[in-house]
C-alpha angles and dihedrals in degrees: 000000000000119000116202102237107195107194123150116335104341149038134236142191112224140171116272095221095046082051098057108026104024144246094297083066091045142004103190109144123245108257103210109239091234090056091041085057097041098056092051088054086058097044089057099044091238124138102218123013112267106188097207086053098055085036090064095034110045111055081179151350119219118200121220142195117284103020090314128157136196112191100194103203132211095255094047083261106147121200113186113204140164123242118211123214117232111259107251083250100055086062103055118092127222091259090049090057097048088047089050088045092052091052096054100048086054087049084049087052103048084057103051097058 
């Protein structure tokens, strides 16, 4: 069973059990919650979510193993799918970069003196 964890900016969907005993007890991976919901969009052949929609569609989502999903629908239908992590890149902001940018060059400068 997943629990949805918000803190900062933005949501996740972790093991419980990781969430109460540790990753010695389990070490399932946190599924964002953007690229949760965007899967499901895409399960479903929607453009956009649309959360009444998944509501009276997926009865339930079983996570698998390496970044695998099961969407259960209503109806017993059972869609598989792979979920991709963001690229760490993809998860930098603009500000992050410059900031990044910033340290290095004063790396850059303490070596050349």
């Amino acid at each position: 069973n997943y629990k949805r964890k918000a803190g900062g900016k933005n949501a996740v969907w972790q093991c419980s059990t990781y969430l109460e005993q540790g990753k010695a007890a389990c070490y399932a991976k946190q599924i964002p919650e953007t690229i949760l919901l965007k899967t499901a969009t895409e399960v479903l052949g929607l453009d956009d979510f649309d959360e009444k929609v998944f509501a009276e569609n997926i009865a339930k989502i079983a996570v698998q193993k390496s970044n695998w999903l099961i969407f259960i629908f209503a109806d017993g239908q059972e869609v598989e799918t792979l979920w991709q992590d963001r690229s760490r890149a993809e998860s930098w902001t603009d500000e992050m970069k410059q900031v990044a940018r910033e340290r290095q060059l004063k790396i850059l400068e303490g070596r050349r003196e």
